[in-house]
C-alpha positions as CSV (number, residue, x, y, z in Angstrom):
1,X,24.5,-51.2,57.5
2,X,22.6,-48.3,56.3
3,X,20.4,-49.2,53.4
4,X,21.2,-45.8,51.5
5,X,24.8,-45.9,51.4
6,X,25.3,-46.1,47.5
7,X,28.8,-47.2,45.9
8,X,29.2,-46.1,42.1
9,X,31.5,-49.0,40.2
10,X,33.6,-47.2,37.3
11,X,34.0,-50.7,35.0
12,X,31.2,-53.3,35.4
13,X,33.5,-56.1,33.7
14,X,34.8,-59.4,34.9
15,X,35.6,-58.1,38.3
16,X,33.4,-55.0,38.7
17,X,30.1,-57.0,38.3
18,X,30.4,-59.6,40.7
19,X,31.3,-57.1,43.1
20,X,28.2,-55.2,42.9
21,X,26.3,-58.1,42.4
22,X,28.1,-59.2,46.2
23,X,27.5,-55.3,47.3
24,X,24.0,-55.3,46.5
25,X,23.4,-58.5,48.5
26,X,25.2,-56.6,51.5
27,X,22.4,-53.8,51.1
28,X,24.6,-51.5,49.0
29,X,22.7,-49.0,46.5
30,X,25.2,-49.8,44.0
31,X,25.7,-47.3,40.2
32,X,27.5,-49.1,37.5
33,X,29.3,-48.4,34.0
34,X,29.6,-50.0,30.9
35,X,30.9,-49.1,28.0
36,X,28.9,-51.4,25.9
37,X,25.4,-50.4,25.6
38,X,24.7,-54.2,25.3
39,X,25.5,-54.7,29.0
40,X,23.1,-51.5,30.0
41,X,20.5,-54.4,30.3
42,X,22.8,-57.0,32.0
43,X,23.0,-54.3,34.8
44,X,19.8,-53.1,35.2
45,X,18.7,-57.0,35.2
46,X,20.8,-57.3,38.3
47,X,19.9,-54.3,40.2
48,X,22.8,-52.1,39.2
49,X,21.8,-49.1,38.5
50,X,22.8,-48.8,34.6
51,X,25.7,-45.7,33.2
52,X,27.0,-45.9,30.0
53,X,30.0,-44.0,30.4
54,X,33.3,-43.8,28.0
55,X,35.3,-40.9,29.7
56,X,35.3,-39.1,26.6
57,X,33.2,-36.4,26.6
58,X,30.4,-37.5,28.6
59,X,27.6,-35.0,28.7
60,X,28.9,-34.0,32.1
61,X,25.1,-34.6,34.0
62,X,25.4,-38.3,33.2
63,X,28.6,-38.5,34.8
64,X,28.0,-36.3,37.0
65,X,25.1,-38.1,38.7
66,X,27.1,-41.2,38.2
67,X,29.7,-39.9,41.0
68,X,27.0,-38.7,43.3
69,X,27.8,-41.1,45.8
70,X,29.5,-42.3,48.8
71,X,32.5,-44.7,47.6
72,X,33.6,-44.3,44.2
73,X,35.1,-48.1,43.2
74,X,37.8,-47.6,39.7
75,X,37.9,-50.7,38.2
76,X,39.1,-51.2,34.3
77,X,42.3,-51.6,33.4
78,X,44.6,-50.1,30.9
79,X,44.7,-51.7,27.4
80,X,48.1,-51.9,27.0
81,X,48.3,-54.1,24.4
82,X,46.1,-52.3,22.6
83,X,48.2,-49.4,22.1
84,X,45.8,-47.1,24.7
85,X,47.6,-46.8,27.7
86,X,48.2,-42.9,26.9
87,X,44.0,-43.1,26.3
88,X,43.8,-45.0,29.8
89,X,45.8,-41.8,31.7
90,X,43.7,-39.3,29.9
91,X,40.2,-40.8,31.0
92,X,42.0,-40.8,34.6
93,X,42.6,-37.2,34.3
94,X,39.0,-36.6,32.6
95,X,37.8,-38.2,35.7
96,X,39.8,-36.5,38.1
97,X,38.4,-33.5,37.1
98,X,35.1,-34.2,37.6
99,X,35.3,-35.6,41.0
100,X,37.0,-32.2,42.2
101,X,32.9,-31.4,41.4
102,X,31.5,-34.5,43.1
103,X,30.4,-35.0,46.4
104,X,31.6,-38.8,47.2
105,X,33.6,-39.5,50.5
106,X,35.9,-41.8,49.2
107,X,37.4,-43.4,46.6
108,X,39.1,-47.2,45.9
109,X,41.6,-47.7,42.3
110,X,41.7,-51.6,41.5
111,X,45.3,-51.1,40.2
112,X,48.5,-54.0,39.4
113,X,51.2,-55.8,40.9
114,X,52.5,-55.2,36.7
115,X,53.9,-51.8,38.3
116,X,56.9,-53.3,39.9
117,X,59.9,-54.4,38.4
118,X,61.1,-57.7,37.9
119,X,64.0,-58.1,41.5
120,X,64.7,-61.1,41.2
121,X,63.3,-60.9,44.8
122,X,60.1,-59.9,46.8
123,X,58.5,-56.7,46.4
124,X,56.7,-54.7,49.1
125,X,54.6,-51.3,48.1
126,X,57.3,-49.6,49.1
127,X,59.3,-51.0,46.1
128,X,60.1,-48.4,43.5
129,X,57.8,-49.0,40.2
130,X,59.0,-50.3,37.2
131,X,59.7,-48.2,33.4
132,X,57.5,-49.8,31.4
133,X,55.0,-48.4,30.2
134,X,52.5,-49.8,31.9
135,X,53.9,-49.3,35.2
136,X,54.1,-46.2,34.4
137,X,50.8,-45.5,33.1
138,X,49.4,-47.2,36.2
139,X,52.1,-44.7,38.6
140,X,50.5,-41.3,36.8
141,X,46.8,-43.1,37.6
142,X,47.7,-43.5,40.5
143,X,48.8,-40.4,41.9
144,X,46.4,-38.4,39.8
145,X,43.9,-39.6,42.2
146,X,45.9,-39.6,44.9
147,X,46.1,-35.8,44.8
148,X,42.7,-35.0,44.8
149,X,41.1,-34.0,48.1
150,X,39.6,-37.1,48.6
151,X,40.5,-40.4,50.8
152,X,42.1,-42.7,48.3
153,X,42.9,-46.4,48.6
154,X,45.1,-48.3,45.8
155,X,44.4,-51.9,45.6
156,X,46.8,-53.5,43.7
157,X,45.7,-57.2,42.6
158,X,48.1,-59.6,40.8
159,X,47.3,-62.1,38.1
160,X,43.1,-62.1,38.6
161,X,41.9,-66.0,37.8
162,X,38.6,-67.8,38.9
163,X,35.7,-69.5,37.3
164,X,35.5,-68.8,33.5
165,X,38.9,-67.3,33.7
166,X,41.0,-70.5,33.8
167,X,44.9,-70.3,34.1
168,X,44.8,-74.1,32.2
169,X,43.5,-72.3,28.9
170,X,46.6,-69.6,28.6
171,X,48.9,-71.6,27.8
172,X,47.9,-75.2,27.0
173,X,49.6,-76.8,24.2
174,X,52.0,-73.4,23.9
175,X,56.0,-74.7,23.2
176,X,59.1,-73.0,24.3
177,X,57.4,-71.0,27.0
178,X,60.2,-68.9,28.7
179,X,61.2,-68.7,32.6
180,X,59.9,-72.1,33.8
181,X,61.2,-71.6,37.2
182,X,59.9,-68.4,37.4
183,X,57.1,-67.8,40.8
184,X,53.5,-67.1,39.7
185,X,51.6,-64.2,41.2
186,X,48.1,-65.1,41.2
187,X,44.7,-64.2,43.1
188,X,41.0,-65.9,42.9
189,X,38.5,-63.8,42.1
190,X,36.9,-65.0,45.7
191,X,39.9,-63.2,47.4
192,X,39.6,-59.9,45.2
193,X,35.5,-59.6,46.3
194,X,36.1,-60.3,49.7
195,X,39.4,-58.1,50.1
196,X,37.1,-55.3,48.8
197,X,34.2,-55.7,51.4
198,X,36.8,-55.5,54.2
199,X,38.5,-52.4,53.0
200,X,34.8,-50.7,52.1
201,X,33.8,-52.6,56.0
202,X,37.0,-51.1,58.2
203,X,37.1,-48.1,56.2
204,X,40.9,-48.3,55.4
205,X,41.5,-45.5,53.3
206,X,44.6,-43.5,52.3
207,X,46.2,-46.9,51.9
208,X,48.4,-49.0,49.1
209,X,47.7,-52.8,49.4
210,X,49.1,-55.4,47.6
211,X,46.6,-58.3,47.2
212,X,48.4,-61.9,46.2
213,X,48.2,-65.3,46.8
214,X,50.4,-66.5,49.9
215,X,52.5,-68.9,48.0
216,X,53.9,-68.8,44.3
217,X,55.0,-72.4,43.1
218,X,56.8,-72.1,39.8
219,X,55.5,-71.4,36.6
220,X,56.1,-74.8,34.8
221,X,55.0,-76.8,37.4
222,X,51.7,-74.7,37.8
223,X,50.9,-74.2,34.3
224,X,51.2,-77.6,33.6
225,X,49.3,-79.0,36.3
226,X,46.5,-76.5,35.6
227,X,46.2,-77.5,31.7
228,X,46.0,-81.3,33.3
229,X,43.2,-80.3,35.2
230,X,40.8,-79.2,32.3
231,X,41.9,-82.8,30.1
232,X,44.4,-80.1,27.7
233,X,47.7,-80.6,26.1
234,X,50.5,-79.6,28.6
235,X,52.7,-76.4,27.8
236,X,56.3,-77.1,27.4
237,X,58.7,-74.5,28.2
238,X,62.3,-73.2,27.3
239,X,65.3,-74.5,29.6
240,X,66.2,-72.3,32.5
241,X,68.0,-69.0,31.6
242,X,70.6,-67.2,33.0
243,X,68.7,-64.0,32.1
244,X,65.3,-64.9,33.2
245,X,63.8,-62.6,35.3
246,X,61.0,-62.5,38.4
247,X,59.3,-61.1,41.5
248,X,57.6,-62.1,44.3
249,X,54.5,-59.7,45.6
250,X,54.4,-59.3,49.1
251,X,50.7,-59.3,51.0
252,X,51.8,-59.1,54.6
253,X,50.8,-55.0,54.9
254,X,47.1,-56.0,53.5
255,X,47.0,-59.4,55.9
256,X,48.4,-58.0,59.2
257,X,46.3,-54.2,58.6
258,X,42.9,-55.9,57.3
259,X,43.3,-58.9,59.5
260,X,42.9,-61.1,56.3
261,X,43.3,-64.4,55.7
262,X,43.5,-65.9,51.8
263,X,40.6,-67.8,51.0
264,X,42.4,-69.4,48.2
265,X,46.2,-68.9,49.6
266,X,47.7,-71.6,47.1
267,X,47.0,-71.4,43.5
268,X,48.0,-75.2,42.7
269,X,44.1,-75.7,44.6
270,X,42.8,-73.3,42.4
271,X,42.4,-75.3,39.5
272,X,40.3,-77.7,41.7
273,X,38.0,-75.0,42.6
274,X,38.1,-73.3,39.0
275,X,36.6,-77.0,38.2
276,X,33.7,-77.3,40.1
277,X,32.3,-73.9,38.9
């Protein structure tokens, strides 16, 4: 691997700094952002070269230098919830603009299974993406970056667990939960790091993978066994319902294209390996 090959991570957060944490070990010159000045140390610290960047008029040579780089790696979500999605497809488009300056070679958008709809069946990327909002603010991220000039890969990750994110603490001791029966769509953290260093490794851009656990056991049995795992009091969850709703994601493009196979491929081990961390 050449030394001097430098990836720029947009997002140092849960996912973003383990991954160039794991980059760096591979020999990567790795750039990353925060948005908290706080965590300007945290990165330097770790050999990440440090950004604070918000998206929002950034003195454009900070950002600038920030996207002087070979791979550019997009990963913070939209804050739905929050009421910023529209905020999320504006800092997209802020972006967009100035890589159309840049000089990088490629770039990879950590993006959702949350953009498809609820079939009742399983979805493929070809499936047509959902209404909601936040399908829909992911769709305009999306192809805002897909129309610039440069080699674009989405990578979209379902439900991200692992370690200090443990699916025992979302819903212990939560009553009338709805859609019991409903699959789970779930990925370890391991998987999402290593799915990464393949795509950056075989150089598979232009490409939409889904990224999901191989099997999806149902939502009351997995909740409920992951809450027994950590010692916490079990959820209990509504009766079926004619009206409930689900999907199952579909990996087989990103397993039979990247040759990968699931580190974690069932999440009812998960909470076994969440454990011992």
């Amino acid at each position: 691997m050449q030394t001097d090959k430098k990836i720029s991570i947009l997002g140092c957060g849960w996912l973003g700094l383990p991954l160039a944490k794991m980059l760096l070990q591979k020999g990567y010159l790795v750039k990353g952002s925060t948005t908290s000045p706080s965590k300007l140390d945290i990165l330097s610290s770790a050999g990440i070269q440090p950004y604070l960047i918000h998206l929002a008029g950034e003195p454009t040579n900070k950002l600038a230098d920030f996207l002087q780089t070979d791979l550019l790696i997009i990963s913070f979500p939209p804050k739905i919830r929050a009421g910023k999605g529209e905020d999320y497809v504006q800092q997209i488009n802020f972006l967009v603009e100035s890589i159309q300056e840049a000089s990088l070679k490629n770039i990879l958008f950590i993006s959702s299974t949350s953009i498809y709809p609820d079939t009742n069946s399983t979805v493929t990327e070809l499936t047509i993406p959902a209404a909601s909002l936040t399908a829909q603010y992911l769709v305009q991220a999306e192809k805002a970056l897909q129309r610039t000039s440069i080699p674009t890969t989405i990578l979209r990750f379902s439900g991200l667990i692992g370690y200090d994110r443990h699916p025992g603490r979302f819903f212990a001791g939560k009553e009338n939960l709805p859609n019991p029966l409903g699959p789970v769509n779930l990925i370890h953290l391991d998987d999402c790091l290593q799915i990464i260093n393949v795509i950056i490794e075989q150089q598979k851009w232009d490409e939409v993978y889904n990224a999901c656990a191989d099997t999806h056991p149902q939502r009351q049995e997995f909740y409920t066994a992951a809450t027994a795992a950590l010692g916490l009091p079990p959820p209990h969850f509504a009766d079926p319902n004619l009206n409930d709703t689900f999907k199952i994601i579909n990996s087989e493009k990103l397993k039979k294209e990247l040759y990968y196979r699931f580190i974690y491929p069932d999440p009812m081990f998960f909470k076994e390996v969440l454990l011992n961390t």
